[in-house]
N, C-alpha and C positions, 0 to 999 in steps of 0.2 A: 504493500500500500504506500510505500513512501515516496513511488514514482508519482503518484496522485496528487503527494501534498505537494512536489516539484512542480510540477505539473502549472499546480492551484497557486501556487507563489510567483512564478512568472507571471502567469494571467493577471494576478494582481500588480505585478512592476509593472507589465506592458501599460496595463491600461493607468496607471497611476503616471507612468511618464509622459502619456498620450493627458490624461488631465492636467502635469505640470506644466508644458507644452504649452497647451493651448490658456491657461490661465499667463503664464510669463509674457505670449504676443498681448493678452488682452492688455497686460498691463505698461505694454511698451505705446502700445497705441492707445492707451488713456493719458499717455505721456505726449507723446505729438498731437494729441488732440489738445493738450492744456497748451503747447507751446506756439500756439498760433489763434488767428480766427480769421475770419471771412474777409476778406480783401474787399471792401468798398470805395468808391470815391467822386466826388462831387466834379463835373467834368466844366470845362470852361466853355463848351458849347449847346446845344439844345439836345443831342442825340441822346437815347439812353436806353441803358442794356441790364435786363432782368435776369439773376442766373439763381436758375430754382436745380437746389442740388444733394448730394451726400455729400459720403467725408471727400468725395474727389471737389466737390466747387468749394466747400469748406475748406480745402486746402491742406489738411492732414500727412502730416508728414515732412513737409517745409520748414525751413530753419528763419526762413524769413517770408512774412505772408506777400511781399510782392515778389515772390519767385512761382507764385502759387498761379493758375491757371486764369485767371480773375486778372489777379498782380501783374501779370506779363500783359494782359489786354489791358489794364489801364495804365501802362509804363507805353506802350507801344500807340493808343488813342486816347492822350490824355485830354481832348473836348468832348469825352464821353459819360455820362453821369453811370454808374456801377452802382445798382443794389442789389444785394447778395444774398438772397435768403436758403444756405442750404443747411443742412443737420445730419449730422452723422449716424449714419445706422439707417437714415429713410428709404423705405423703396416706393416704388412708382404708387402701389395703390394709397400709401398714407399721402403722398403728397397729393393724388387728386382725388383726395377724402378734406385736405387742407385749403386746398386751390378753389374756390365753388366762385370765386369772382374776385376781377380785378376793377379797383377803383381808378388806376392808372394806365396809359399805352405806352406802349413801349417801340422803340424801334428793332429791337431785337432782344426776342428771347432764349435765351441756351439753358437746354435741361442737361445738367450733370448728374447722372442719374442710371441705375440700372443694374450697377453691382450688386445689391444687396441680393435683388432678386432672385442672380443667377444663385446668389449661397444660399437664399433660402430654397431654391428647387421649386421655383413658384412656376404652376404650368402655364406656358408660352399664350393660350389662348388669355386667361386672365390677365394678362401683363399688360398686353396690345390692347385688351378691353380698357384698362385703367389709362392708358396713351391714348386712347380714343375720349375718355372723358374729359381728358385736360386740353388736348387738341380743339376741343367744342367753346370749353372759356377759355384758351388762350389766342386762338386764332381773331377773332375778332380784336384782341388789343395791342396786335403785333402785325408788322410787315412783314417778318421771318421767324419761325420757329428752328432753334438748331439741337437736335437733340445727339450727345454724343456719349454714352457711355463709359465705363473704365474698357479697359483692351482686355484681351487673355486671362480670364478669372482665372483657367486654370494652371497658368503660366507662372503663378506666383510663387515666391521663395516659399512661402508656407504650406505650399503640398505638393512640393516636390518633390516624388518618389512615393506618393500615397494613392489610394483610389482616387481622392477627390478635385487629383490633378487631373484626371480622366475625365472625373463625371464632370466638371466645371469648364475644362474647354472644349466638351462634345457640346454643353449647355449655352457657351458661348457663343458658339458658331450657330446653334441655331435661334438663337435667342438675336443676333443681330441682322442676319437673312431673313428676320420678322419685322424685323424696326425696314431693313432697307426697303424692303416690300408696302411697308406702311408710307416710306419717303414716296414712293413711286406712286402712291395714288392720294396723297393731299396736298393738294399746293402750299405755297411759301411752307415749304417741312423739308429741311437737311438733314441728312443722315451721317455723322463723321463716324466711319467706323475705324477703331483702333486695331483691334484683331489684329494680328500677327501668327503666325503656323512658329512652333516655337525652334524649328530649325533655322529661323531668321528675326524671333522676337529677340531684342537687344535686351529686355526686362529679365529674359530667360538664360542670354547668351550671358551677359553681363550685371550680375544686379549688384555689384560688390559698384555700379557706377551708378543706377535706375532706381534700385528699391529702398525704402526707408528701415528703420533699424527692427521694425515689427514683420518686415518678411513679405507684408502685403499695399501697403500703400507706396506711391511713387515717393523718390524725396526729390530736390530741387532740380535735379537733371531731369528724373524723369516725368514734373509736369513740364519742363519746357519741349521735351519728344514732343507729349502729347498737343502742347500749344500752335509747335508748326506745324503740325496738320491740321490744325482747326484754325489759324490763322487766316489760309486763304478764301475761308469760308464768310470772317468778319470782315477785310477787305472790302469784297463784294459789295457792303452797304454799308460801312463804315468809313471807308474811301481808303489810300494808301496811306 
């Protein structure tokens, strides 16, 4: 019998290390989440840009909040007014459970937005349902919607060599071929997709340059990846 208690005491380290684990990232990311907030700022000209988000428009993971996704769009169009309302941890349906009307128009809207979802394993039809609610009050007080998710959920230093490096970027690719699908039949609706296949994601190739100290958010390098692809997107209506 004493293979059994062997046995039953591995089981018990496995999973106790797998609970240490994942308490240690929580607690690195309640770290970069204190060491920063939301990049706002009052622009010198009439334009103005609403960024409804998680921890990516929150900026999580930045050592300085204008290195943050926000922060490089108003260092880059600074006659643009930035109000920033994102929250960490939100997925699409609490924000348009939050969203039910805007008292303001915007010239551009960008949803940072969508990671949670892929972690929660929220099915693809609900998602696009909740994108379809917010689409209904956003559009009318916007000239563009830009909705751009995080990249390769499953690409993250934090399940790397686990299942849910699997199930996370199978969830991602199709989780974003639902958004591009969605871009394709709503007008003024941008689809920036991050995604990357991780034999050429840099996040995956390099995260000792890309990832912040918790394994799963970008740190300063890599919201600026993310910025210039989404760049050429604000250009368009924000001018050069």
């Amino acid at each position: 019998m004493q293979w059994l208690w062997i046995i039953g005491f591995l089981i018990v380290l496995i999973i106790g290390i797998g609970i240490f684990t994942d308490t240690f990232r929580l607690v690195k990311t309640i770290f970069l989440i204190s060491g920063t907030s939301p990049y706002e700022q009052t622009g010198t000209g009439t334009q103005k840009l609403l960024i409804l988000g998680d921890s990516t428009g929150y900026g999580t993971g930045v050592k300085d909040k204008k290195n943050s996704v926000a922060g490089r769009i108003g260092i880059d169009f600074p006659t643009v007014t930035i109000t920033n309302n994102s929250v960490n941890g939100r997925r699409l349906d609490q924000l348009a459970d939050q969203i039910t009307s805007l008292d303001t128009s915007y010239d551009v809207i960008l949803l940072q937005i969508g990671g949670n979802d892929i972690l929660g394993k929220r099915p693809i039809a609900d998602v696009v349902a909740d994108l379809g609610r917010l689409y209904t009050v956003l559009a009318p007080k916007t000239k563009q919607i830009i909705l751009m998710p995080a990249g390769n959920v499953g690409g993250a230093v934090a399940f790397i060599g686990t299942e849910k490096a699997v199930v996370y970027q199978q969830l991602s690719r199709e989780y974003y071929a639902a958004f591009s699908a969605f871009a394709d039949t709503h007008p003024n609706f941008t689809f920036v997709d991050l995604f990357e296949e991780p034999a050429v994601d840099p996040f995956v190739l390099h995260p000792e340059l890309y990832v912040s100290i918790d394994g799963l958010h970008p740190n300063d390098a890599g919201y600026e990846y993310w910025y210039k692809t989404l760049r050429p997107s604000l250009v368009r209506y924000f001018g050069n």
